[in-house]
C-alpha positions as CSV (number, residue, x, y, z in Angstrom):
1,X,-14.0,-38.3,-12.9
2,X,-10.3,-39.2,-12.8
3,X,-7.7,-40.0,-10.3
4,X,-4.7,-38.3,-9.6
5,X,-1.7,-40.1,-7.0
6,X,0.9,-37.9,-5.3
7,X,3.6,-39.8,-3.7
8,X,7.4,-41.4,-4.1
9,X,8.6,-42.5,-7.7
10,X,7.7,-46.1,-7.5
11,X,4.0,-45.2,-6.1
12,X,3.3,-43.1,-9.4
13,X,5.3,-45.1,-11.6
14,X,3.0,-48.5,-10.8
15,X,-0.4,-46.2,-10.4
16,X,1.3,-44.7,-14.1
17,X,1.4,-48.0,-15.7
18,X,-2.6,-48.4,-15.2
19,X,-3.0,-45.2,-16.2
20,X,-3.4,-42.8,-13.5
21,X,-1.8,-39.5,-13.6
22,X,0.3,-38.8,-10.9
23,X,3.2,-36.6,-9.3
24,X,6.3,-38.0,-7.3
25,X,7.2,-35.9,-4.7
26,X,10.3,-35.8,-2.1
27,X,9.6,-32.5,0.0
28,X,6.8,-30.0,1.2
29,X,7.4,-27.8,-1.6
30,X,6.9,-30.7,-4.4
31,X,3.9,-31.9,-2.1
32,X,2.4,-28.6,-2.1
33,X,2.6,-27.7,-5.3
34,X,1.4,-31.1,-6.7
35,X,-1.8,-30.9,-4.0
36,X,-2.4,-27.7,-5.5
37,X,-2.6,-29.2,-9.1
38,X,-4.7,-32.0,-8.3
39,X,-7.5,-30.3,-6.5
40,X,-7.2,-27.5,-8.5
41,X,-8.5,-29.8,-11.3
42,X,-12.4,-30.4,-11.3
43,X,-11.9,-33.7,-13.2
44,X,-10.0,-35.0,-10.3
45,X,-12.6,-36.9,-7.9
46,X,-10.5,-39.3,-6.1
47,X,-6.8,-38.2,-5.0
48,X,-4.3,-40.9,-4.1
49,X,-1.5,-39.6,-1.5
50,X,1.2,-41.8,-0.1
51,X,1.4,-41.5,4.2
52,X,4.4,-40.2,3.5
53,X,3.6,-37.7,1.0
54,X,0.7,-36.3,3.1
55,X,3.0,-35.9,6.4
56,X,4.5,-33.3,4.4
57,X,1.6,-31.5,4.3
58,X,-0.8,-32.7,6.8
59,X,-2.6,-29.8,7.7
60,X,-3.5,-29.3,3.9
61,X,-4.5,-32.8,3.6
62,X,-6.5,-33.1,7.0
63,X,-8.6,-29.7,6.0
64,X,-9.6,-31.6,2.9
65,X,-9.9,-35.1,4.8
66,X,-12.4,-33.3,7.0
67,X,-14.4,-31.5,4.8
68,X,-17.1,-31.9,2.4
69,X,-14.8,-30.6,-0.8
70,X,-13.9,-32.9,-3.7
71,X,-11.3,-34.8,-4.7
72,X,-11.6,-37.1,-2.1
73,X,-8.4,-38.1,-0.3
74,X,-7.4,-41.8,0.2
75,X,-4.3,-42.2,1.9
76,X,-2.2,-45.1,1.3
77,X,1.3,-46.8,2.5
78,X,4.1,-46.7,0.4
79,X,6.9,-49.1,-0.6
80,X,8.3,-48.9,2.4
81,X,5.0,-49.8,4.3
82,X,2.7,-47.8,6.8
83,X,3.5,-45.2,8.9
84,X,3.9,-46.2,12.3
85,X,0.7,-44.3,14.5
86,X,-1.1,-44.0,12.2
87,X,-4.9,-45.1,11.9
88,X,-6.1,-47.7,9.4
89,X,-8.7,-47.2,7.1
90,X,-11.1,-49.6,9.1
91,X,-9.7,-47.4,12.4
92,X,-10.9,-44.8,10.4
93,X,-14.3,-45.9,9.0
94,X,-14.3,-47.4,12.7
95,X,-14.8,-44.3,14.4
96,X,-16.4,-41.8,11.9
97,X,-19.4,-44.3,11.9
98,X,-19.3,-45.2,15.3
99,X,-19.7,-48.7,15.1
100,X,-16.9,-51.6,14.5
101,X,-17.1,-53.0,11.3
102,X,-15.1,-56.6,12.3
């Protein structure tokens, strides 16, 4: 099992330098295409995508975040921070157990 991140330059070029494959992306088109790649790719289990990067294609990235298909998505700010409105991982943990974890 590898990982794969899909995001700006500066997310893939500090995920690069511990050695995880990536794509940079600035628009739906470059975000589609690298989505497809990655879970197109059964070595993939764990796919890195930038807030940022997954607005572009959110309803792509929601079917997989809702589903039981691998990779599994893990959504994370990038340099410029988090996107305001949306749910943090505890948020998100939070409610899909049903119990607050602190």
């Amino acid at each position: 099992m590898k990982y794969y991140v899909i995001g700006d330059e500066d997310t893939v070029l500090g995920f690069g330098m511990v050695g995880v494959d990536g794509r940079a992306v600035s628009d739906a088109a470059e975000a589609e295409a690298a989505f497809d790649a990655a879970t197109a790719d059964p070595e993939v289990g764990i796919l890195v995508v930038t807030e940022r990067a997954a607005e572009l294609i959110r309803p792509r990235v929601d079917r997989y975040l809702f589903s039981d298909e691998f990779p599994l998505i893990v959504e994370i700010p990038d340099r410029r921070g988090r996107v305001p409105g949306r749910p943090t991982t505890r948020e998100m943990v939070n409610k899909a157990i049903g119990i607050k974890l602190g």
